[in-house]
N, C-alpha and C positions, 0 to 999 in steps of 0.2 A: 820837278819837271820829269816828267816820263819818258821814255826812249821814241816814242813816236814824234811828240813835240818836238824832240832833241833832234828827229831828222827835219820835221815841217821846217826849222829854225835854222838848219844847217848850222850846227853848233860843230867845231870842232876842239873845243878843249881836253883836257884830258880825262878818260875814263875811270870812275874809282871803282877799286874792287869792291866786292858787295858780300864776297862768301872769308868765313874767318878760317883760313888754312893753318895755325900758328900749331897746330899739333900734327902736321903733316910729318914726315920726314921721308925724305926722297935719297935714293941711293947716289944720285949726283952731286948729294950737299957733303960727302964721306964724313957725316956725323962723328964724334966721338962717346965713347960710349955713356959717358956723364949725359952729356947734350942729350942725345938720344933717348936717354931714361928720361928728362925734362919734358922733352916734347912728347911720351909716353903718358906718362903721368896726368896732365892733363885731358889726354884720351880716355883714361882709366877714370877720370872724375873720385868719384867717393869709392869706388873699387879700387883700391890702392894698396891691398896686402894678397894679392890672388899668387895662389899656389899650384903649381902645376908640373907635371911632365910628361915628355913626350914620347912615345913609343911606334918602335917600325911597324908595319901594317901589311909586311908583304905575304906574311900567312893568306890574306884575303885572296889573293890571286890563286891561291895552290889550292885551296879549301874545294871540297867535292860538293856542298851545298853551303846554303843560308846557316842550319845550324851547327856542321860544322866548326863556322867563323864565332859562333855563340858562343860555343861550347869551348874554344880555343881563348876566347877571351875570358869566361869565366875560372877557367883554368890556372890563369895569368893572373887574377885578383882575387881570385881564393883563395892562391898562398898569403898574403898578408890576412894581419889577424885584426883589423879592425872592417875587411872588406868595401864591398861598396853598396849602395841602393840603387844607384841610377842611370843609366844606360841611354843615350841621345845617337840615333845614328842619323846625321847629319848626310848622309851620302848616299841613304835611301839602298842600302844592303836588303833588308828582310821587308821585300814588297812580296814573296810567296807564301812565307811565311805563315800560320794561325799563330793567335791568342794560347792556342789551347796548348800547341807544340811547344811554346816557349813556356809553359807552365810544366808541362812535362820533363822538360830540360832544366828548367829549375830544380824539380823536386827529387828528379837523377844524381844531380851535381853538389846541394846544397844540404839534401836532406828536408822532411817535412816539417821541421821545428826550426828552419832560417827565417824564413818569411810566411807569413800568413796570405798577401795580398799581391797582386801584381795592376797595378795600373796601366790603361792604355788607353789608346783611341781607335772607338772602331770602324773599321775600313767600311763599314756601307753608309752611315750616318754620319763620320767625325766626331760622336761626345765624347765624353771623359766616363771612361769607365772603371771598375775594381772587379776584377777576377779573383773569386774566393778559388788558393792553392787544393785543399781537401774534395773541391768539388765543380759541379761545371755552374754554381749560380754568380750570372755577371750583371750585375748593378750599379746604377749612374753615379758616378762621383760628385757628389752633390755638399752643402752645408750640414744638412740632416748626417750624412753618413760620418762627416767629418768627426761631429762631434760625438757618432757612436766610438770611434777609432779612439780619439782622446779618451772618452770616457774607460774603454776598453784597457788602452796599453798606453795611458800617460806620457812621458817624455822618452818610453821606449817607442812611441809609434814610427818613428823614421828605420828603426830596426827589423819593422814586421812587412812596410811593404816595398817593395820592391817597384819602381817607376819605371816603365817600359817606353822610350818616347821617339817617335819616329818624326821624319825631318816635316811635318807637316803640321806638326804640333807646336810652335811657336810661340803660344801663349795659349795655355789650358786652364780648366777651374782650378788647378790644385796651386795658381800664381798666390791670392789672396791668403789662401790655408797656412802657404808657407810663410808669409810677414806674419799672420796671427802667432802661428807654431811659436818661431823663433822671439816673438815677443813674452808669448805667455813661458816659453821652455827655456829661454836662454840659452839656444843650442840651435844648428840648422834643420832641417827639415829633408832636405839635402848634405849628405856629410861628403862625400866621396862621388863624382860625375865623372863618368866613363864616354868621351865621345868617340864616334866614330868620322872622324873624316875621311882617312885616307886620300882620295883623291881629289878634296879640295885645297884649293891653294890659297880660296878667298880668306882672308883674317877676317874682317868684317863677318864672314858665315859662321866661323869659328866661334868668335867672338858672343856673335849673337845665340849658336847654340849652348856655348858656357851661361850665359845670362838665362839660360831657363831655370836656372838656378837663382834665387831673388837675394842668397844669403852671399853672394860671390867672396866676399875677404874669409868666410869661414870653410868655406866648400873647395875641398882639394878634386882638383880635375888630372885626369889621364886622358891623353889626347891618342889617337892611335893615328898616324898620318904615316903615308908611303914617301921611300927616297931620302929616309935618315940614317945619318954618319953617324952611328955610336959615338963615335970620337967629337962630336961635336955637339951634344947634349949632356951635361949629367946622369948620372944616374938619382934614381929619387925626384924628391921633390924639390921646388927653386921657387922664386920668386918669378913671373912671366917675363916679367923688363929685364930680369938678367939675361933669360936664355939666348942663345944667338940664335935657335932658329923662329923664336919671335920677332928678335930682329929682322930676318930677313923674310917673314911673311909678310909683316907691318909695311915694311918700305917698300915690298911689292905690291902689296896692295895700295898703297899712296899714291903711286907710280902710275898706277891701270886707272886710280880713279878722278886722277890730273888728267888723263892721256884720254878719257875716255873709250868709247866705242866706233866703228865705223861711221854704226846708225847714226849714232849721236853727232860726232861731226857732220854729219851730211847734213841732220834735221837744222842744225845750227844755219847750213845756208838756204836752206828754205823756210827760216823764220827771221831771215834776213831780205830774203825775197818778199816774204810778207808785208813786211815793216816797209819795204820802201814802198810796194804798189797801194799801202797802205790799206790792205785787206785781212782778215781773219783766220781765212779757211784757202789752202791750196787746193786748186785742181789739178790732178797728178795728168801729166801730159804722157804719162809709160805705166799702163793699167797691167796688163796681165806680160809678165816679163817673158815668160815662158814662151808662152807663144809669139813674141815676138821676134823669140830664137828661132824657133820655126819657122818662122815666115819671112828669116830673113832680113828685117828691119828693126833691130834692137839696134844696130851704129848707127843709121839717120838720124833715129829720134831721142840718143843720145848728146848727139854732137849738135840738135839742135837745142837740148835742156842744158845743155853746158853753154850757149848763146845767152840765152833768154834769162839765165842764172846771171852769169859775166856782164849781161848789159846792165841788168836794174841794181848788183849789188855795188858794182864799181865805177856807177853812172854818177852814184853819191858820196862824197867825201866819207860823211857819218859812217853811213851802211860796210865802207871797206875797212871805214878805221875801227870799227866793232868788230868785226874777222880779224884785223890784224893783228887786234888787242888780245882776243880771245886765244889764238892759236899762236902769237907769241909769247904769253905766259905760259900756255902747255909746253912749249919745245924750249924756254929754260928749265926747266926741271928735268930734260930730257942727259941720258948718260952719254947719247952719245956725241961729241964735242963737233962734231961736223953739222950736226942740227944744233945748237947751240951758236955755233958761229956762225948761220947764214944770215943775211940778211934780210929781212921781208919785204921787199920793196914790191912794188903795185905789179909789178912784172910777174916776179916769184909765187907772190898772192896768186894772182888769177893762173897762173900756169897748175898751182896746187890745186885751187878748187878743182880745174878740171879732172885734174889724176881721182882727185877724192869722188867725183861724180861718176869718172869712168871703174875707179874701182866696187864704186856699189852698185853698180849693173856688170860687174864682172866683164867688164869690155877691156880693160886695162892691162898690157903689157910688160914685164920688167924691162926699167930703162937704164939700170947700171949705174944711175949715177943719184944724187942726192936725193932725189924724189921717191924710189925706193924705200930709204930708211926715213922717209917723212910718211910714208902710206903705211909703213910698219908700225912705228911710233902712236901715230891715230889710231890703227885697228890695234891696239893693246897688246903689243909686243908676238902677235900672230907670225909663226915661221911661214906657212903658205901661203899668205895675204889673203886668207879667202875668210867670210864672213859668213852664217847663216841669218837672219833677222827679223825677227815677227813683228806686225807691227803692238802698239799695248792692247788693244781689243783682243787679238790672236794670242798671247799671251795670257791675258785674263782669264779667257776661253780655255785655253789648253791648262790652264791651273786647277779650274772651276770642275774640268772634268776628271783632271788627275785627281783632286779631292775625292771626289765621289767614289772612283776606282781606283788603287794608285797600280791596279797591277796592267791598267788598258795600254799603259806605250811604257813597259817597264818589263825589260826582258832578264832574263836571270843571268848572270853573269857564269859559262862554261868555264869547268876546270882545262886545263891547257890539251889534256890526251881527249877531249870532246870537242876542240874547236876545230872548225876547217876553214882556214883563210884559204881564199881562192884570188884572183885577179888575175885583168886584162886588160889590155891598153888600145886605143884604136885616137886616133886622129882628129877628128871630128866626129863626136854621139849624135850629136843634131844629126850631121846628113845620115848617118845610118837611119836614126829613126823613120827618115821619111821614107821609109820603103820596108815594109817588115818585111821583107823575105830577107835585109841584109842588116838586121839589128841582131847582130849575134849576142847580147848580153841576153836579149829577152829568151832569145833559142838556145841559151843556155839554161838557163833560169826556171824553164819549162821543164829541161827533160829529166825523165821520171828514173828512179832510183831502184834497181832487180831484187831489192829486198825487203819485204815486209814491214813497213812500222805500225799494222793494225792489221792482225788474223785473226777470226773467229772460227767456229763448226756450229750447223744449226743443225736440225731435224726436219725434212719437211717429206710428206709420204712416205716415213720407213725407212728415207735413207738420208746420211749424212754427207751434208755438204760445208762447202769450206767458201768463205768470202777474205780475199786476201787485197788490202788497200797499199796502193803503191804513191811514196811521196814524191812531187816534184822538187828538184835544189830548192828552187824559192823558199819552198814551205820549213828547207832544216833552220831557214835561219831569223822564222816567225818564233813565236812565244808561245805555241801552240805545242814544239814538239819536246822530249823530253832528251835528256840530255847522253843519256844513255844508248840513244839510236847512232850516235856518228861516232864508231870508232873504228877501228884500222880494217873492217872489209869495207866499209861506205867509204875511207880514203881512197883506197885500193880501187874499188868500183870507179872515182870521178877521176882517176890519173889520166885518163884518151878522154875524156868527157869533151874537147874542142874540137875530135870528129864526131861532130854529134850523130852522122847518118850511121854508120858503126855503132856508135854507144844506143843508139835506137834499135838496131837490128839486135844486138846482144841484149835487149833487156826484151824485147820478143821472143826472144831464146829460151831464156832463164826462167820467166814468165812459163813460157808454155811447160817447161820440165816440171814445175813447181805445181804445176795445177794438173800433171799427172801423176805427180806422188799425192797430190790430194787427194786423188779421183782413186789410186791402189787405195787408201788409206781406207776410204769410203767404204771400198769395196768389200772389207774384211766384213762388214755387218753388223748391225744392234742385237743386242740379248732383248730387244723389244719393252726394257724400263724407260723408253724413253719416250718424252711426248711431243706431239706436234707445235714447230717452230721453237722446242727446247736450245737456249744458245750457251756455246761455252764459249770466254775468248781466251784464245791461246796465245798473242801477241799483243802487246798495248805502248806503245810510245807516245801516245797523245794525251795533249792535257784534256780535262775534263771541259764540258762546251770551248770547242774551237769555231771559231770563223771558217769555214772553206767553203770551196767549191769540189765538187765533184765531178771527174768523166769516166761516164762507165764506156770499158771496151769491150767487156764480154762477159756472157756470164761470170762470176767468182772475180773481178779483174775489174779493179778501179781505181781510180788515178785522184789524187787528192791534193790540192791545191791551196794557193791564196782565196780569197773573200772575190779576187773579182780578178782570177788569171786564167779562167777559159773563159775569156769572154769572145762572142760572135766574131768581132773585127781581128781577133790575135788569132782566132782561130785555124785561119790559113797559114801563118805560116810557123805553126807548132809542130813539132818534131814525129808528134804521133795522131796529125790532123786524119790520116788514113784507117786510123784504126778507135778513135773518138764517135761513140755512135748516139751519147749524148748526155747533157751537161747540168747538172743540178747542183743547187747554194744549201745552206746544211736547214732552211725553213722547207725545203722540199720544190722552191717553184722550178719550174723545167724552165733552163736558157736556150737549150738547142736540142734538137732531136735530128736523128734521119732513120732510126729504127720502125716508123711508120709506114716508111716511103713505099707504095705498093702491096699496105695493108689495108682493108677497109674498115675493121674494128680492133679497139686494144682487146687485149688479153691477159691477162692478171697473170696467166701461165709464161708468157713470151718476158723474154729480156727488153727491159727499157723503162721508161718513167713509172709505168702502174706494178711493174714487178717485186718480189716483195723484197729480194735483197737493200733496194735503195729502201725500204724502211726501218729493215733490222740496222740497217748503219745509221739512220737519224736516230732511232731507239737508245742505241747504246751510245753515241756518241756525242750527244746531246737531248735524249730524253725529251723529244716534241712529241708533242701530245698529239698531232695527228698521226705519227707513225702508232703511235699505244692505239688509235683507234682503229686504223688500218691492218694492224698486225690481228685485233680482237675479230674483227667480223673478217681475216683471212680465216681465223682458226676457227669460228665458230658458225661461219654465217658465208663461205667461201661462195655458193652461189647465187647467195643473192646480191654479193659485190659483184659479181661477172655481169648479171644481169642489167646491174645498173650500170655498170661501164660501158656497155654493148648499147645500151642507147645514149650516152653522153655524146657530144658533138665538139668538145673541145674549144668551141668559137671562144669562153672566157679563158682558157687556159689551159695547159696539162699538166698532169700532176695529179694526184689526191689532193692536195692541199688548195687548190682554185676549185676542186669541185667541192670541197667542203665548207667552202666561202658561200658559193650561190648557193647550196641546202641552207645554211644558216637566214640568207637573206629570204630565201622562195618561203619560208617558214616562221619568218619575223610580224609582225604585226603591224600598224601603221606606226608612225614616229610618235611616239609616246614615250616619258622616259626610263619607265619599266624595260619595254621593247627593245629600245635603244642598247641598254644592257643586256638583252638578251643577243641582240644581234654580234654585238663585238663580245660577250664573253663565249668563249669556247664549250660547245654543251659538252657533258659526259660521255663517255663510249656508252652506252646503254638509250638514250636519247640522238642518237649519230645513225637515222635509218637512212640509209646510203640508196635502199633497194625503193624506198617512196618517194625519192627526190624522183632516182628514173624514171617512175609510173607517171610523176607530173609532165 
């Protein structure tokens, strides 16, 4: 009979458990270390001689890059003389990383005659690839190659290449290769696996990135995890079920996965709410949370889904004794003896739901007394009681993308003389944000920084000039800037940064001195080898294509930004809204202007959206092809672009870039699907007559 039946029926007998927990062990049962191995063991199935040790991890933290931490850990397994092949970083360290650096660093450290190959996955496609050491040719790891490798280097092949496998990699072609290997070789494939956790806690992720290894009882692993007591590990190798800090991953992990999650408990009573109205699918009665902070009405319509929950699940016997069941089996397992001892009675129950309801809308207060360590309990031993939680679409999604890139929400971890922790405290965010003139985080956030993280010098008629890009805080703490830019005058510069009207005026200041040493500099003269729009850049702290937005305030003098933080509405109450004369994203289209106000036509000469500065900075800073064709007919065709600008009318857009949309379209042919393609592929700078659009 099914659980639905089980309510129609109003059955109340008692519930059997359905899941086999018999190799759990939980820190409140104070196992002994016999027992412990037993209920291990079982865990471990046919893996039952796995060899390992564990080693501190806190070099990661101190490391000045990605290969630094490489280069430290091969260091560290060089000195033994049987080495290693395989390298799993679990914890997602080398997302900046190339293919190409980590063969470099190989063939630095090991010499050209350790390994022949290095395996990987590549970061634009995901497949299984082999990187020849000698050279740059990289090809699919495939059956065909496989059994070149055999054929090649026999039951030395695990000696020649080297497996590179980042936390994405789960299950790659080389799983199959390795049962063949170790069957045809009687040997593993994997001898020696080098993980990187560090700061995972999960044994389960552990676990499962030891098992990329197919050979596990033959395959000695080194684990590198943070927050180990020498004194509390062996040194060498051990068997995993002796070490204690297997112990005490294993029973933590047991522990979180008895206790579950917030999510999880909450969804528990909305498929309890289900089951009694006897429906499928919930309609969420609290859509967009956020704004419901906003608007003020997140506690009605809380305290009314905490009603509406409390009626239907405790209306029926069933429906409460499945919650009771449920969440009194998780808080026996629990350590601490005050959730242990309480009672669940239909009181307790529904008093808990609500805490559980109110704390996943963050509505919920601490009450001091046992319901605390019952909402701590459920969110998985969480010290802030705070939760973030996607739902699994939103997850799926943000995997599906990180696959594709894994460097798009994956920032590089600063050594500690590069980080600038900042903070501020304020009462309620919500009411500030309703008033931008008094959301000081954002007016923080904004104001722009008196020192250069991108200078260049161009050429343009004879004499040199200098475009000098200024970041806003926001932008130190994107993925965009390099790591190198924040150190002790950028500290030094935000220490008054909270009178931001001062910290504005001094970087006016600094600003203007800066762009009169430029302007001396200029002064001095070319020996005339130089050619028109020739660029050198003198300053660089950005990564290569960033997301920004841009505000230019003056000639030479531009403000560089998030993907979408000058925008119109924030505009008013930004720190240097007075001196912002207008606003462009790094495709080139214009957000805001007022550099026209009182002109009748652009000017290719005048400061603003069609002047050429804003293109030498798309050029170099992300290489758009309408800057390369705007930059060509400045240099070679300068009036016939004048020409056509002086009759553009602007009504599609401003910019180069909207007027090189309608050329494309005024120029296309009917919808055929030649055409089609001509219309959306970007023509040549040679095919880009700027000066016949305007004659149309």
């Amino acid at each position: 009979m099914c659980i639905r039946d089980s309510i129609r029926s109003q059955r109340e007998d008692q519930i059997p458990d359905m899941i086999d927990r018999s190799f759990y062990a939980y820190t409140s049962e104070a196992l002994e270390q016999e027992e412990f191995e037993e209920k291990f063991s079982k865990f471990q199935a046919n893996n039952s001689n796995v060899m390992v040790e564990y080693v501190g991890s806190e070099f990661i933290q101190q490391a000045e890059d990605e290969l630094a931490i490489l280069e430290h850990v091969f260091s560290r397994q060089g000195e033994e003389s049987a080495g290693f092949n395989v390298l799993v970083d679990l914890c997602g360290i080398f997302k900046k990383t190339t293919i190409f650096e980590v063969r470099d660093l190989v063939l630095r450290h090991f010499g050209p005659d350790r390994y022949k190959y290095i395996y990987h996955i590549d970061q634009a496609d995901c497949t299984d690839r082999v990187l020849y050491l000698n050279s740059d040719t990289d090809v699919q790891f495939d059956e065909e190659f496989y059994k070149y490798l055999c054929n090649t280097y026999g039951s030395q092949l695990s000696e020649k290449v080297f497996f590179f496998i980042d936390n994405r990699n789960v299950i790659g072609k080389d799983i199959p290769f390795q049962l063949v290997y170790q069957s045809h070789f009687d040997q593993p494939l994997f001898y020696h696996s080098v993980v990187l956790a560090h700061d995972v806690d999960d044994f389960s992720k552990i676990w499962q990135a030891m098992g990329r290894s197919r050979s596990m009882n033959d395959t000695r692993f080194t684990i590198y995890k943070s927050g180990i007591d020498s004194a509390d590990v062996p040194q060498g190798m051990a068997d995993i079920k002796n070490v204690g800090l297997t112990r005490e991953l294993y029973m933590l992990n047991c522990d979180r996965k008895m206790a579950g999650n917030l999510s999880s408990n909450y969804q528990t009573l909305i498929s309890l709410f289900n089951l009694s109205k006897d429906k499928f699918y919930y309609c969420d009665e609290i859509i967009n949370v956020f704004l419901e902070k906003m608007l003020m009405t997140i506690g009605s319509k809380v305290r009314r889904h905490q009603e509406n929950l409390g009626r239907e699940i405790f209306g029926k016997p069933v429906s409460s004794g499945i919650l009771t069941h449920i969440l009194g089996a998780k808080f026996q397992h629990s350590s601490n003896q005050g959730i242990v001892a309480t009672q669940l009675t239909p009181e307790v129950m529904r008093e808990l739901m609500g805490h559980i309801i109110e704390q996943k809308y963050e509505q919920r207060a601490a009450t001091g007394d046992i319901y605390d360590d019952f909402i701590r309990f459920l969110s998985g031993g969480q010290e802030d009681l705070m939760e973030i939680s996607y739902t699994k679409q939103q997850q799926k999604q943000k995997q599906k993308q990180s696959n594709k890139n894994q460097d798009s929400d994956i920032m590089q971890v600063f050594a500690k003389h590069h980080q600038l922790p900042l903070s501020d405290e304020m009462p309620d965010y919500y009411a500030y944000t309703l008033t931008p003139g008094k959301d000081l985080c954002k007016i923080f956030l904004n104001l722009p920084l008196a020192v250069p993280v991108f200078k260049l010098a161009y050429v343009d008629k004879g004499r040199r000039k200098c475009i000098n890009l200024y970041p806003t805080l926001q932008f130190l703490y994107s993925h965009h800037i390099q790591a190198e830019y924040i150190d002790s005058e950028i500290r030094t510069l935000l220490s008054n940064y909270k009178d931001w009207n001062a910290f504005s005026q001094n970087f006016m200041e600094t600003v203007a001195q800066i762009k009169q040493s430029d302007k001396d500099c200029s002064e001095e003269g070319l020996d005339g080898g130089y050619k028109q729009l020739e660029i050198d850049v003198l300053v660089n702290h950005i990564r290569q294509n960033p997301q920004y937005s841009l505000a230019g305030l003056e000639e030479g003098v531009y403000l560089i930004g998030m993907k979408d933080q000058f925008n119109v509405h924030d505009l008013e109450s930004h720190p240097m809204r007075a001196q912002v004369q207008y606003v462009a994203d790094e495709m080139g289209f214009i957000l805001f202007d007022r550099t026209s106000e009182g002109s009748q036509t652009a000017n290719i000469n005048d400061f603003g959206p069609y002047f050429i500065e804003q293109y030498i900075l798309m050029e170099v800073l992300s290489k758009q092809e309408v800057a390369q064709n705007v930059i060509d007919y400045y240099v070679n065709n300068k009036e016939k672009l004048q020409r056509g600008l002086a009759n553009y009318n602007e009504a599609q857009g401003k910019g180069f870039i909207c007027w090189r949309f309608i050329h494309d379209r005024r120029q296309a042919a009917p919808a055929t699907p030649s055409s089609l393609v001509r219309v959306l592929t970007p023509p040549p700078p040679e095919e880009l007559d700027l000066a016949a659009m305007a004659e149309e």
